[in-house]
N, CA, C, O and CB atoms as a CASP TS submission, in Angstrom:
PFRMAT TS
TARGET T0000
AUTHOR 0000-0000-0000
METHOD Language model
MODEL 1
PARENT N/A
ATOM      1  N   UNK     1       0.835  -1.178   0.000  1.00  0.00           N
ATOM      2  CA  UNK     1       0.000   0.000   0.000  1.00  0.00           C
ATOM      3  C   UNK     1       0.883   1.245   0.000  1.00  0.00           C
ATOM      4  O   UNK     1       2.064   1.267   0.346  1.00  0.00           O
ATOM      5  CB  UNK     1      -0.952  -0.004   1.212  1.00  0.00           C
ATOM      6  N   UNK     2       0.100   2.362  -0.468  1.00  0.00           N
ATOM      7  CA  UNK     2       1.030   3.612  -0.751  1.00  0.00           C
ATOM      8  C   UNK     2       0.359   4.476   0.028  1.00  0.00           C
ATOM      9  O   UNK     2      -0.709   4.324   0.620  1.00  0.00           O
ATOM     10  CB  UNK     2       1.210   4.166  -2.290  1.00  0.00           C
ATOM     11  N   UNK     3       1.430   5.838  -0.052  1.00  0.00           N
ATOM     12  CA  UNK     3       0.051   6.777   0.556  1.00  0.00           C
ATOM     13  C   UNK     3       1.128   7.783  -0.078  1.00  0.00           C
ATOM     14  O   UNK     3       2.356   7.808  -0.160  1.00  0.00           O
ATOM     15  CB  UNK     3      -0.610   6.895   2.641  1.00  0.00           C
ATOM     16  N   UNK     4      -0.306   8.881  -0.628  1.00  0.00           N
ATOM     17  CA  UNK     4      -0.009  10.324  -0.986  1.00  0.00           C
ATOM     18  C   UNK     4       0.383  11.747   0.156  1.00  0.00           C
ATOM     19  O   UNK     4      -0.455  12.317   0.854  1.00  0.00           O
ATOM     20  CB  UNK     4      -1.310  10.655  -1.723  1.00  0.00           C
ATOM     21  N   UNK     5       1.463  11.991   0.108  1.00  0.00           N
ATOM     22  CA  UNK     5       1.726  12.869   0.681  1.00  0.00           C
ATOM     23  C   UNK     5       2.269  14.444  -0.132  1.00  0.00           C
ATOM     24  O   UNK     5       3.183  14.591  -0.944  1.00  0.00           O
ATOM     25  CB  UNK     5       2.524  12.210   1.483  1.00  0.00           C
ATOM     26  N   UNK     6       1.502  15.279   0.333  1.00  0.00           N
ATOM     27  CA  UNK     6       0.995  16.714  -0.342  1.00  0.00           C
ATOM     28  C   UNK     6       2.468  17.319   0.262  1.00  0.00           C
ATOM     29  O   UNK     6       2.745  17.546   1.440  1.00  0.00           O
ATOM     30  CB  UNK     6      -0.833  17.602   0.360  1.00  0.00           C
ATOM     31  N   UNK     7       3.306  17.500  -0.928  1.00  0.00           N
ATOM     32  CA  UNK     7       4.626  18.261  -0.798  1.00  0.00           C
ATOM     33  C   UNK     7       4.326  19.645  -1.724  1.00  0.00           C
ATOM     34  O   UNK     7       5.351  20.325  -1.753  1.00  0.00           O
ATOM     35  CB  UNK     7       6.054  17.255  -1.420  1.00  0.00           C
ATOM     36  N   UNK     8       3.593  20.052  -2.231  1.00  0.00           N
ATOM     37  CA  UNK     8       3.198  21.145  -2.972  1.00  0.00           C
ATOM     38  C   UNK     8       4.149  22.701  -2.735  1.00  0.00           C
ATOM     39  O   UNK     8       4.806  23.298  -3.588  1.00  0.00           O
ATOM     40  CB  UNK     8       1.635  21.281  -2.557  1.00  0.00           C
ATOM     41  N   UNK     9       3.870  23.184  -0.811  1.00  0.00           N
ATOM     42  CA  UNK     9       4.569  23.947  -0.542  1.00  0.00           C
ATOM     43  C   UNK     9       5.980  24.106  -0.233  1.00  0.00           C
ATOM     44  O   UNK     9       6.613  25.053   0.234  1.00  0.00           O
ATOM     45  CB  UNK     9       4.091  24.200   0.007  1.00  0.00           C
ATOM     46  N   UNK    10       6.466  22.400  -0.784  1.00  0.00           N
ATOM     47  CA  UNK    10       8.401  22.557  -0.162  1.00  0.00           C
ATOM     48  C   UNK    10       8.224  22.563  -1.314  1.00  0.00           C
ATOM     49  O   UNK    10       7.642  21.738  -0.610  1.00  0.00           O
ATOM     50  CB  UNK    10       9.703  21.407   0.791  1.00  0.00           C
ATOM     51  N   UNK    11       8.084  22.605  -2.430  1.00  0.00           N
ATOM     52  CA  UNK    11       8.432  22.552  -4.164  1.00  0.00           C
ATOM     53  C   UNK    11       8.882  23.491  -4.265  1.00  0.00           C
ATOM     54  O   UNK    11       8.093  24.387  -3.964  1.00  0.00           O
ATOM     55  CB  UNK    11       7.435  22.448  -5.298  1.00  0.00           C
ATOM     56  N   UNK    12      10.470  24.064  -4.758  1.00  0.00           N
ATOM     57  CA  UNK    12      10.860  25.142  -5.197  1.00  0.00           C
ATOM     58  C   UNK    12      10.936  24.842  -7.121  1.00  0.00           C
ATOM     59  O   UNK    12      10.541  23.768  -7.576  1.00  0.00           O
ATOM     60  CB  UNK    12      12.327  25.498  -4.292  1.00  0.00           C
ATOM     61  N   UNK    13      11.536  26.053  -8.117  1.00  0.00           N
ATOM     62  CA  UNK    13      11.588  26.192  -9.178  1.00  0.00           C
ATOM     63  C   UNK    13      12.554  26.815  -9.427  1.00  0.00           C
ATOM     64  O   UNK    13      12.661  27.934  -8.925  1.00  0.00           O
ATOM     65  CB  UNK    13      10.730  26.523  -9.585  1.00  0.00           C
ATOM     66  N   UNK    14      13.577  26.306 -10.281  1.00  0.00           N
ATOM     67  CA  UNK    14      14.850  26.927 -11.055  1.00  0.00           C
ATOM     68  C   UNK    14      14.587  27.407 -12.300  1.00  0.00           C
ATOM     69  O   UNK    14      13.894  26.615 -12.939  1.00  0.00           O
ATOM     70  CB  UNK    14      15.949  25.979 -11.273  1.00  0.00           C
ATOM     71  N   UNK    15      14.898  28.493 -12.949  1.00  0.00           N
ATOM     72  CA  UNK    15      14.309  28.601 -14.668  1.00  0.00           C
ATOM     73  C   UNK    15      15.729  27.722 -15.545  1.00  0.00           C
ATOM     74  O   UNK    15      16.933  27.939 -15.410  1.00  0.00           O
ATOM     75  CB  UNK    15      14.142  30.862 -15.382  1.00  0.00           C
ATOM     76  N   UNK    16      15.192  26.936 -16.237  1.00  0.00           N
ATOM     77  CA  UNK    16      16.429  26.673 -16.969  1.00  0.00           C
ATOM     78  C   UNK    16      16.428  27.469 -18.607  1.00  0.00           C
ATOM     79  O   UNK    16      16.109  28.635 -18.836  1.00  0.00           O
ATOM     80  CB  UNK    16      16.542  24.911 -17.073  1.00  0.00           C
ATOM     81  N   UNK    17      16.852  26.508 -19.526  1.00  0.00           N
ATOM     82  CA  UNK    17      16.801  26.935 -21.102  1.00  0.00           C
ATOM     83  C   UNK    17      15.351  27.044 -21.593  1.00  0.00           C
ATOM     84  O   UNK    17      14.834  27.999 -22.172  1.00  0.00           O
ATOM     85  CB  UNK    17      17.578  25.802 -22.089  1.00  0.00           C
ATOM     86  N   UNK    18      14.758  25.779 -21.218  1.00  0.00           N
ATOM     87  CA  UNK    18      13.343  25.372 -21.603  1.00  0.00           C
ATOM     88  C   UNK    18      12.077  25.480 -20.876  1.00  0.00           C
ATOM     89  O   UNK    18      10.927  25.536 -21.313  1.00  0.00           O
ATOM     90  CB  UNK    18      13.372  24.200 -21.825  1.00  0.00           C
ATOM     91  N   UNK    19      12.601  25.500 -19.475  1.00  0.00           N
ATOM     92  CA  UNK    19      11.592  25.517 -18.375  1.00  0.00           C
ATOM     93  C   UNK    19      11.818  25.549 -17.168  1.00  0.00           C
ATOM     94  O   UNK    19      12.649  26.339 -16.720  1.00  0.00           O
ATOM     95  CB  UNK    19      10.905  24.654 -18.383  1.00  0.00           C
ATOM     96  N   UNK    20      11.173  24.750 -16.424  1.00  0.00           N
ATOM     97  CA  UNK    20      11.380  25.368 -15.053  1.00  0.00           C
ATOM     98  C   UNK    20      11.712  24.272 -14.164  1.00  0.00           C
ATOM     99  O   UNK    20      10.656  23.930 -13.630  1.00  0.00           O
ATOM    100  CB  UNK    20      10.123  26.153 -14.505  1.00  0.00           C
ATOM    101  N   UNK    21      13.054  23.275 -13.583  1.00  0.00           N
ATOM    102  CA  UNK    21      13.624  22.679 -13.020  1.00  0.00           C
ATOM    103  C   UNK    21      12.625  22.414 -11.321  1.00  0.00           C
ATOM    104  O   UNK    21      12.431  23.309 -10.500  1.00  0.00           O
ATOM    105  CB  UNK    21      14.990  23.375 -13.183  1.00  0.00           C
ATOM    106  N   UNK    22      12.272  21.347 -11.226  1.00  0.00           N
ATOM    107  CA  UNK    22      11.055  21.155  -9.766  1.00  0.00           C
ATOM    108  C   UNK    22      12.537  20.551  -8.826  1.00  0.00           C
ATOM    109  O   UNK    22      13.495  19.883  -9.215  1.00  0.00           O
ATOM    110  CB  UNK    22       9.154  19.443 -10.039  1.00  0.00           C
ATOM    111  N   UNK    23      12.243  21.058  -7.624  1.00  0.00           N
ATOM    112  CA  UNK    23      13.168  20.771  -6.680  1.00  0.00           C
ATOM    113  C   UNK    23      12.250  20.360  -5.162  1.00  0.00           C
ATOM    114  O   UNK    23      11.566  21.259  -4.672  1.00  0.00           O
ATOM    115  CB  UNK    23      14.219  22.153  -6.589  1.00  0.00           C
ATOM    116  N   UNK    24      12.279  19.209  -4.590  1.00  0.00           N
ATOM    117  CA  UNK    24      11.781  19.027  -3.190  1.00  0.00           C
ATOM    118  C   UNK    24      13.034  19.052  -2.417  1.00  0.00           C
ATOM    119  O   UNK    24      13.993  18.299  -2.589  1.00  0.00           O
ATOM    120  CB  UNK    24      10.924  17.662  -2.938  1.00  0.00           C
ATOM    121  N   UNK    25      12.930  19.990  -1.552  1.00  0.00           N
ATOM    122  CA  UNK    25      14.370  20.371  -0.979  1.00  0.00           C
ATOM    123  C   UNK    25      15.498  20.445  -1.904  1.00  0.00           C
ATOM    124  O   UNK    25      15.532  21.323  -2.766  1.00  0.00           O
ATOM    125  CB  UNK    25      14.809  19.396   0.034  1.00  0.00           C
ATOM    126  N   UNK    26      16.813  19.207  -1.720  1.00  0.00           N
ATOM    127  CA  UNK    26      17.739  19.069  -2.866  1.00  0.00           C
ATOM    128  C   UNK    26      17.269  18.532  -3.714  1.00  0.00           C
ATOM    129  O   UNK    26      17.931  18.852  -4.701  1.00  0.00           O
ATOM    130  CB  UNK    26      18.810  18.511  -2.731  1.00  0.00           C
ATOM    131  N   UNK    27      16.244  17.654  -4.098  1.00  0.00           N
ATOM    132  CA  UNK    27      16.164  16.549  -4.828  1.00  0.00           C
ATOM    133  C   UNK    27      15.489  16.725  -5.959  1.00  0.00           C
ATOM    134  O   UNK    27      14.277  16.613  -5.777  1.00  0.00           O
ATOM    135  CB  UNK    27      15.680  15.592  -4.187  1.00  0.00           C
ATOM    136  N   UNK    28      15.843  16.995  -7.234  1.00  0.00           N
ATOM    137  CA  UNK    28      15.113  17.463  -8.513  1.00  0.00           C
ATOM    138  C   UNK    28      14.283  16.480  -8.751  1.00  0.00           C
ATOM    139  O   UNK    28      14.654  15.324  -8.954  1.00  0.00           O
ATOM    140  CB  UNK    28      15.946  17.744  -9.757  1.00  0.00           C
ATOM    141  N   UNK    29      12.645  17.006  -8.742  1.00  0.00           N
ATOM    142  CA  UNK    29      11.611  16.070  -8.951  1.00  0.00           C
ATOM    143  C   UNK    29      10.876  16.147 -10.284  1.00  0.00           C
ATOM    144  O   UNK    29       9.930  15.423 -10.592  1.00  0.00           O
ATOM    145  CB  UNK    29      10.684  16.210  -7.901  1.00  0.00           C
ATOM    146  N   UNK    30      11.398  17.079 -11.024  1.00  0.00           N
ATOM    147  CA  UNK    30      10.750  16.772 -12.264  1.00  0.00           C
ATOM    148  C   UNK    30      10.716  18.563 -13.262  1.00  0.00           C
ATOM    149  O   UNK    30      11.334  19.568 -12.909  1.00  0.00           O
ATOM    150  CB  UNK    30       8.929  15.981 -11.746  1.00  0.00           C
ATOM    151  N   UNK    31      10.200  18.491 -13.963  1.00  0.00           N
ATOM    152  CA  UNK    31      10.694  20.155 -15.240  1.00  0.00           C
ATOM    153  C   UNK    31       9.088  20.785 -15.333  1.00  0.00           C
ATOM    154  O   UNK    31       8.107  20.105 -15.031  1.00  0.00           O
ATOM    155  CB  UNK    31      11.464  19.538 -17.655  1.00  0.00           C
ATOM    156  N   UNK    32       9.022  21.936 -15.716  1.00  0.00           N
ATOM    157  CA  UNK    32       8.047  22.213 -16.079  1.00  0.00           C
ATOM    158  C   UNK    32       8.348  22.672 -17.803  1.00  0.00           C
ATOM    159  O   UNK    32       8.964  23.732 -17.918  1.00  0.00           O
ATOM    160  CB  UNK    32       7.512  23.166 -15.044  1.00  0.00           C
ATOM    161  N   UNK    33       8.047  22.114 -18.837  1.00  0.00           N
ATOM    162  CA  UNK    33       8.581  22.664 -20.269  1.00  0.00           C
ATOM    163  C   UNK    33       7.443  23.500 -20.731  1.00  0.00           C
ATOM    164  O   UNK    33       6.246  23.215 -20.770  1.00  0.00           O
ATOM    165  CB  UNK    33       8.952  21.431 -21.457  1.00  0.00           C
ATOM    166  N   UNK    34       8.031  24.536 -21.058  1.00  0.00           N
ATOM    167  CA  UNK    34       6.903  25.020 -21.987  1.00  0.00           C
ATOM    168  C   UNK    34       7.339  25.038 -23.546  1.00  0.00           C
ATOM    169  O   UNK    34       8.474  25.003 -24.022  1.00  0.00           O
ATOM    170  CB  UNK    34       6.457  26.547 -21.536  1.00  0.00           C
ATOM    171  N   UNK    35       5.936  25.112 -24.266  1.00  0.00           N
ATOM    172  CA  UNK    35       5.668  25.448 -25.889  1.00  0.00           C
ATOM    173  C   UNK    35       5.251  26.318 -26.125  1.00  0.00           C
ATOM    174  O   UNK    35       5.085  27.005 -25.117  1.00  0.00           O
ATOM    175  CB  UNK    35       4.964  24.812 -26.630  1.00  0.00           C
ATOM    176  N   UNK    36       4.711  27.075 -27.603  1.00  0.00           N
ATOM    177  CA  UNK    36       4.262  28.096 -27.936  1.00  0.00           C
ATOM    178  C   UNK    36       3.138  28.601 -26.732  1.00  0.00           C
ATOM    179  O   UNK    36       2.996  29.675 -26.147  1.00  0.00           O
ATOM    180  CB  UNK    36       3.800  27.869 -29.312  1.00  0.00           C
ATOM    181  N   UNK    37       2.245  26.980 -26.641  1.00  0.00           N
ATOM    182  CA  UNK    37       1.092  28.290 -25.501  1.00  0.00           C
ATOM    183  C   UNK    37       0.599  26.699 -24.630  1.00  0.00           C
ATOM    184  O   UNK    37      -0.459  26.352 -24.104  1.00  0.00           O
ATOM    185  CB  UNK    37      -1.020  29.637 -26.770  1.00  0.00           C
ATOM    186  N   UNK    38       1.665  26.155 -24.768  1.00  0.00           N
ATOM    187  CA  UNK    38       1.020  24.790 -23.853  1.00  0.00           C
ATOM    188  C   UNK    38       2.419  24.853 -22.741  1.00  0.00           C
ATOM    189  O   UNK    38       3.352  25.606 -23.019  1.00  0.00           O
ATOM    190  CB  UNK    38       0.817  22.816 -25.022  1.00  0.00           C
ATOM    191  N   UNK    39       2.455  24.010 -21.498  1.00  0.00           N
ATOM    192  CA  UNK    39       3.218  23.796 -20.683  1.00  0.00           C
ATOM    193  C   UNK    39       2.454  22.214 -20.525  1.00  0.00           C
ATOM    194  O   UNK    39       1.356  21.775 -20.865  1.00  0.00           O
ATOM    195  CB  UNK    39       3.332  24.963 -19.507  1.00  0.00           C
ATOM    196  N   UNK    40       3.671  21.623 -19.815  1.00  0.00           N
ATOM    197  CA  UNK    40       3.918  20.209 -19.744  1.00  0.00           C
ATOM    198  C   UNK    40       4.613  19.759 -17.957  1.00  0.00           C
ATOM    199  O   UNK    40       5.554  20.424 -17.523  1.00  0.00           O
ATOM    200  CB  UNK    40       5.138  19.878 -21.178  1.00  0.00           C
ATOM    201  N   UNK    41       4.220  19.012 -17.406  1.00  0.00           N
ATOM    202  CA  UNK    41       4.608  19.036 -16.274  1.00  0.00           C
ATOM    203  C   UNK    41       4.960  17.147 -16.683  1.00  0.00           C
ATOM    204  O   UNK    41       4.325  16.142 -17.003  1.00  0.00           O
ATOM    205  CB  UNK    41       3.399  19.747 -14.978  1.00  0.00           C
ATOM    206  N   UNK    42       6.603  17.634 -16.361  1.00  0.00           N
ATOM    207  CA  UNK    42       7.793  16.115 -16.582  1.00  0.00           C
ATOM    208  C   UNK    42       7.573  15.756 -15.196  1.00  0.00           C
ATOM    209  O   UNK    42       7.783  16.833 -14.639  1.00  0.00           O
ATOM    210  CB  UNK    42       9.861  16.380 -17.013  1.00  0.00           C
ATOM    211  N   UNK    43       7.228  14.765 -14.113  1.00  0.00           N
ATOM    212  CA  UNK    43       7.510  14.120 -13.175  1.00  0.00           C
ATOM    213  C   UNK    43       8.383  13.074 -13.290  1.00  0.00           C
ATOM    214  O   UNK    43       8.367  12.242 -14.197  1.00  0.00           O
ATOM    215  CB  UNK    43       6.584  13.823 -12.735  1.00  0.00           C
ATOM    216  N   UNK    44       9.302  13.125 -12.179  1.00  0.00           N
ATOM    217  CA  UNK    44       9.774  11.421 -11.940  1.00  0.00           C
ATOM    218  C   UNK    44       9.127  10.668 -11.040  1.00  0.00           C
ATOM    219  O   UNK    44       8.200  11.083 -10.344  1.00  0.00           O
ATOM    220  CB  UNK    44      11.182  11.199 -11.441  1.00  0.00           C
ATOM    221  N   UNK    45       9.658   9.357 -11.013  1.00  0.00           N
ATOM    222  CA  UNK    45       8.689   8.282 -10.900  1.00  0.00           C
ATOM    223  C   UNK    45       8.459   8.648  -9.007  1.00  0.00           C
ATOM    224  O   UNK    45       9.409   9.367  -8.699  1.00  0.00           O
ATOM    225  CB  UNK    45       9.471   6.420 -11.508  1.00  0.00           C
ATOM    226  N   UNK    46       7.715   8.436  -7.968  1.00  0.00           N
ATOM    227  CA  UNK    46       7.575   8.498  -6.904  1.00  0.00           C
ATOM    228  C   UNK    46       6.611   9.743  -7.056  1.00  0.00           C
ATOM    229  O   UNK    46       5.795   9.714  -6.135  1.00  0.00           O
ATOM    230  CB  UNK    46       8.795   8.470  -6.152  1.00  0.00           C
ATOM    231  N   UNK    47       6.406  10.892  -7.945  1.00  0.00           N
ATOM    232  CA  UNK    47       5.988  11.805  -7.784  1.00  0.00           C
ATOM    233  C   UNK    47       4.205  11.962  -8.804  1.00  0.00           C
ATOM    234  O   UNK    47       3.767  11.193  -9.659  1.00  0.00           O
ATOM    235  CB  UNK    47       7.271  12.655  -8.051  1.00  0.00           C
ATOM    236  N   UNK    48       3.662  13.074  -8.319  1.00  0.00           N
ATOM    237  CA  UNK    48       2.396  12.497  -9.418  1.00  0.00           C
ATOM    238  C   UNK    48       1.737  14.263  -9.193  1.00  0.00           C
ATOM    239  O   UNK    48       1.632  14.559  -8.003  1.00  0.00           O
ATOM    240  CB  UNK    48       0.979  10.628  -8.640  1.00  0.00           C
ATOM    241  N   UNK    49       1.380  15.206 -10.031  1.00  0.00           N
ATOM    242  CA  UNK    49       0.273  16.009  -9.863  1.00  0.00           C
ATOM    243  C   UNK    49      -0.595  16.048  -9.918  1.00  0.00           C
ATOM    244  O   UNK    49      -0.863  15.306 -10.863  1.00  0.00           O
ATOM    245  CB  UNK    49       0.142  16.564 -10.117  1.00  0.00           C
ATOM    246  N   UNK    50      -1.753  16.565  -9.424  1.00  0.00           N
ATOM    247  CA  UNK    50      -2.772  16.407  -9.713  1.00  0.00           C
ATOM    248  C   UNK    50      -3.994  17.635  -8.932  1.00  0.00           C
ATOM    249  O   UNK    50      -3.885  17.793  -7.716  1.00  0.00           O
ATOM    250  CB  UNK    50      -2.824  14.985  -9.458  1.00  0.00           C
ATOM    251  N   UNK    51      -4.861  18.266  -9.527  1.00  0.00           N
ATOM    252  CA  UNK    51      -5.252  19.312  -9.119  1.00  0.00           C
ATOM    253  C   UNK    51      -4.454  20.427  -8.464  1.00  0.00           C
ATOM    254  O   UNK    51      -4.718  20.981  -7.396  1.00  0.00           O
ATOM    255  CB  UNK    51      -6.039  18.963  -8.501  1.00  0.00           C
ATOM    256  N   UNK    52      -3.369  20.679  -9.332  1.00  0.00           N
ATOM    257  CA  UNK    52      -2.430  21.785  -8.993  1.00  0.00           C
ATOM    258  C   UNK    52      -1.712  21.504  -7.578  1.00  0.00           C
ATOM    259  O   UNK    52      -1.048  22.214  -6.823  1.00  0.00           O
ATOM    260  CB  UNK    52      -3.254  23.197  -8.947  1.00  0.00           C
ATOM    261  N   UNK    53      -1.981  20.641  -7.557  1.00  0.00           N
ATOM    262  CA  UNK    53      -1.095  20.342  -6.182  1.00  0.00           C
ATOM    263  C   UNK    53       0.384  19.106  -6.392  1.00  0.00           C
ATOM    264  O   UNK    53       0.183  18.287  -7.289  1.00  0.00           O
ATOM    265  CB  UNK    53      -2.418  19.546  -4.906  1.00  0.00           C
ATOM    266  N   UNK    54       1.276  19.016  -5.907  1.00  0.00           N
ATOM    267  CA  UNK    54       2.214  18.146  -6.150  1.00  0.00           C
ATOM    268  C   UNK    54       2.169  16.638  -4.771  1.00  0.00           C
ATOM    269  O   UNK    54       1.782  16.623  -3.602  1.00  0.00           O
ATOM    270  CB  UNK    54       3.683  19.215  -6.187  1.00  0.00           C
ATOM    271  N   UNK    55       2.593  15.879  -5.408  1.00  0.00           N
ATOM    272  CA  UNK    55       2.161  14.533  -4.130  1.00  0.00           C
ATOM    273  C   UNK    55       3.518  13.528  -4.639  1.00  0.00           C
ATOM    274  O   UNK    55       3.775  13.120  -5.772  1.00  0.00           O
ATOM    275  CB  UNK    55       0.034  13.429  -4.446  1.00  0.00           C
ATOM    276  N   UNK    56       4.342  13.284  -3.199  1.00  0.00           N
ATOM    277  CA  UNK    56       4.948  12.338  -3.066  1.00  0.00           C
ATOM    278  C   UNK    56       4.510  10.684  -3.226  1.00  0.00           C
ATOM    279  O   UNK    56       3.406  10.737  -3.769  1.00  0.00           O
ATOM    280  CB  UNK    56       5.314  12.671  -2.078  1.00  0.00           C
ATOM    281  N   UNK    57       4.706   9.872  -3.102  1.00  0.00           N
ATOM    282  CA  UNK    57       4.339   8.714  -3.194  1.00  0.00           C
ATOM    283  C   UNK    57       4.977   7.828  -2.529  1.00  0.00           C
ATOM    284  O   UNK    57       5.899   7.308  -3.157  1.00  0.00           O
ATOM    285  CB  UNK    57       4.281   8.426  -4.226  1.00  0.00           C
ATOM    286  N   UNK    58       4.838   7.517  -1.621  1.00  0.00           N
ATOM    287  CA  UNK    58       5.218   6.190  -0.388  1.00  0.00           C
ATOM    288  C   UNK    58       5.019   4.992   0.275  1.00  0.00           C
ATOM    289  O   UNK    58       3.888   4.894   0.751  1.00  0.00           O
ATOM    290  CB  UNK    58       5.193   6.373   0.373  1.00  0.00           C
ATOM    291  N   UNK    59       5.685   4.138   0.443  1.00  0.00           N
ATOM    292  CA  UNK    59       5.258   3.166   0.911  1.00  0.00           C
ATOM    293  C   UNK    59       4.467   3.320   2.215  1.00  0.00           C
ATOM    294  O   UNK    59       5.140   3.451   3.237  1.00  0.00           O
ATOM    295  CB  UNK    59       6.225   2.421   0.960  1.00  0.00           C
ATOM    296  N   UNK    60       3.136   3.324   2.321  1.00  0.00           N
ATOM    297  CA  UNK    60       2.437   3.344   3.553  1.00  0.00           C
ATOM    298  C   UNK    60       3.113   2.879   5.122  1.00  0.00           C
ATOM    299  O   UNK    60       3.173   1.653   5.212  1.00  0.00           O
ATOM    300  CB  UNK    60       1.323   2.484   3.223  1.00  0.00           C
ATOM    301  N   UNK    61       3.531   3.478   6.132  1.00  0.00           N
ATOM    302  CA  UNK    61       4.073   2.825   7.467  1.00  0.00           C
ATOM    303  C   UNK    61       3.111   2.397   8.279  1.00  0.00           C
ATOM    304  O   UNK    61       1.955   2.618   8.638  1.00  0.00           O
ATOM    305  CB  UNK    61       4.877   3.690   8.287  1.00  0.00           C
ATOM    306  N   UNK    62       3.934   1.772   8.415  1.00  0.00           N
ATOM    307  CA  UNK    62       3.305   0.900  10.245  1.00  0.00           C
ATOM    308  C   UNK    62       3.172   2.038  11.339  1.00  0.00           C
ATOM    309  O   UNK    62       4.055   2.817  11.699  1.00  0.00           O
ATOM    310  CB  UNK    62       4.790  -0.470  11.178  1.00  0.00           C
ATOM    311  N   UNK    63       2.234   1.978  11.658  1.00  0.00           N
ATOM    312  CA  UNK    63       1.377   3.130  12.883  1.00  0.00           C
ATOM    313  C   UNK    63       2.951   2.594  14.122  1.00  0.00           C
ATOM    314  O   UNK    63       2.835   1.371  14.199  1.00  0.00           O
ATOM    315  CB  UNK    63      -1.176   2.333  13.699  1.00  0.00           C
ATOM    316  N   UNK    64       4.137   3.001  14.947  1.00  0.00           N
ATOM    317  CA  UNK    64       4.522   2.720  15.674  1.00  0.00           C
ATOM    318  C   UNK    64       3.664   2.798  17.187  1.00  0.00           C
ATOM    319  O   UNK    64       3.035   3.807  17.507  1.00  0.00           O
ATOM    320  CB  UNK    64       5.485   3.221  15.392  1.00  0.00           C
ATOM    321  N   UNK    65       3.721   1.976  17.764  1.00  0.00           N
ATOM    322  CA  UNK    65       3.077   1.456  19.139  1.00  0.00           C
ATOM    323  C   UNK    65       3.461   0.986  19.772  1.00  0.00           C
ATOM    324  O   UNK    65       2.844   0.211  20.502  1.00  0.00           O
ATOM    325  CB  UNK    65       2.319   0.868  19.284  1.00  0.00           C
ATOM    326  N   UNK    66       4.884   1.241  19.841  1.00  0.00           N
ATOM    327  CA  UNK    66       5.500   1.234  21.266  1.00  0.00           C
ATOM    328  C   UNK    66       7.148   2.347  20.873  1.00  0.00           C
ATOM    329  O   UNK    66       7.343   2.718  19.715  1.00  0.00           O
ATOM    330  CB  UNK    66       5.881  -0.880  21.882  1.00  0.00           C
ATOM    331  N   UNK    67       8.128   2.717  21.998  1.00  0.00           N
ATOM    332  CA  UNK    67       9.027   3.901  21.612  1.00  0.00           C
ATOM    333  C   UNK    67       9.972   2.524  21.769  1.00  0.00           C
ATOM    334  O   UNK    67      11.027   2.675  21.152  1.00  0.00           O
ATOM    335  CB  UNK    67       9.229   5.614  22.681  1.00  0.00           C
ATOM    336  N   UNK    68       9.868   1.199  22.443  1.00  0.00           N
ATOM    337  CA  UNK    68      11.166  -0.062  22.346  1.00  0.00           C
ATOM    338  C   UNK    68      10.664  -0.765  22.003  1.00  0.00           C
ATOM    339  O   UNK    68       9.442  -0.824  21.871  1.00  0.00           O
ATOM    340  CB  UNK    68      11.962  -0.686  23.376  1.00  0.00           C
ATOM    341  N   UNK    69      11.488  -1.566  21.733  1.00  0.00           N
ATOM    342  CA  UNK    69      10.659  -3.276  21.960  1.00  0.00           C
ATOM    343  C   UNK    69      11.738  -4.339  22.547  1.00  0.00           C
ATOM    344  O   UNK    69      12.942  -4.182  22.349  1.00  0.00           O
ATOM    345  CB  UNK    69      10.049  -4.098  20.184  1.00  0.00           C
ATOM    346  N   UNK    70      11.293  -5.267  23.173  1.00  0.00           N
ATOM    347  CA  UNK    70      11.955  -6.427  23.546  1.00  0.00           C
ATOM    348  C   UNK    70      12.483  -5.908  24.958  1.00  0.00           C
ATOM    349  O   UNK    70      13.636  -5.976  25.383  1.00  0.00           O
ATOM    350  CB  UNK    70      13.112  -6.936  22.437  1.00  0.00           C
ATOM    351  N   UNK    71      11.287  -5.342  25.616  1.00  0.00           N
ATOM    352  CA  UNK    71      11.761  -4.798  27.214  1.00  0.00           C
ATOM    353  C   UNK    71      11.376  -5.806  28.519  1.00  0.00           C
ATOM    354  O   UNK    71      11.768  -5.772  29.686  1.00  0.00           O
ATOM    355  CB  UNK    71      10.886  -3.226  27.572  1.00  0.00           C
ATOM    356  N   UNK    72      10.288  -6.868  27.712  1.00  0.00           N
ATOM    357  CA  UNK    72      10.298  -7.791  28.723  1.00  0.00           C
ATOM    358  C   UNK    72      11.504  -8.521  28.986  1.00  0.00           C
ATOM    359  O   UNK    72      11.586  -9.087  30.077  1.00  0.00           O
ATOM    360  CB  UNK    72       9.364  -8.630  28.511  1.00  0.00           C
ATOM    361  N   UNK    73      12.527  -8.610  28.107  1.00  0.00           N
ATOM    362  CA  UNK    73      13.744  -9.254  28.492  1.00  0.00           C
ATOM    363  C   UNK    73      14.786  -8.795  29.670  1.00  0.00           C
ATOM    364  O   UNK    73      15.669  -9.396  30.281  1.00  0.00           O
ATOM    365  CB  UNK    73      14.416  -9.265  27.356  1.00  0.00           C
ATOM    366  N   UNK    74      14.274  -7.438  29.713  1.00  0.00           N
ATOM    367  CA  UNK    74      15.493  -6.939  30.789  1.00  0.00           C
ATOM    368  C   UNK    74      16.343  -5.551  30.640  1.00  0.00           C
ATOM    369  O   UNK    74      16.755  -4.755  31.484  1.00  0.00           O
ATOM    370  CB  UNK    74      16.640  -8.045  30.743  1.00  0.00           C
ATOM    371  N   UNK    75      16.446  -5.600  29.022  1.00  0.00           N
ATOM    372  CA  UNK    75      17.503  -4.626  28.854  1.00  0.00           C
ATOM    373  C   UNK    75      17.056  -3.187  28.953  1.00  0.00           C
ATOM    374  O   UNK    75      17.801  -2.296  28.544  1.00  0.00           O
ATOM    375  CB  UNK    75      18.149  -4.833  27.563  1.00  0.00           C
ATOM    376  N   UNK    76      16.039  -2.953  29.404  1.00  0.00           N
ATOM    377  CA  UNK    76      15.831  -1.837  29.205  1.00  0.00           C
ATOM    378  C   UNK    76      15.401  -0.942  30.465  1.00  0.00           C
ATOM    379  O   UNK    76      15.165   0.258  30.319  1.00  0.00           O
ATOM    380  CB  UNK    76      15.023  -1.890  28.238  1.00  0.00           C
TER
END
């Protein structure tokens, strides 16, 4: 299972030659190209837009429910 997580507002933008370089923090996530009167939004894979918003893509976690484990043994 996955889950969408809304990174929209850490998305920064570089202008390059063609368009506009997508950055989540360091990590270049994808271009924005434009044409005469169209633009194109390049994602890489983990990433997805959709209603103007930008969304990570993750492997869903395990809810943690406990801060140790294995304390009935002693060590802790």
């Amino acid at each position: 299972m996955t889950e969408r997580i809304d990174i929209t507002d850490k998305v920064c933008g570089k202008i390059c030659d063609d368009g506009i370089e997508l950055f989540f923090y360091s990590d270049k996530i994808g271009e924005v190209m434009y044409s005469d009167k169209n633009k194109e939004y390049v994602l890489f894979a983990g990433y997805i837009r959709e209603n103007s918003r930008i969304y990570k893509i993750e492997p869903k976690r395990e809810p943690v429910t406990q801060f140790v484990e294995d304390c009935d043994l002693g060590w802790c």
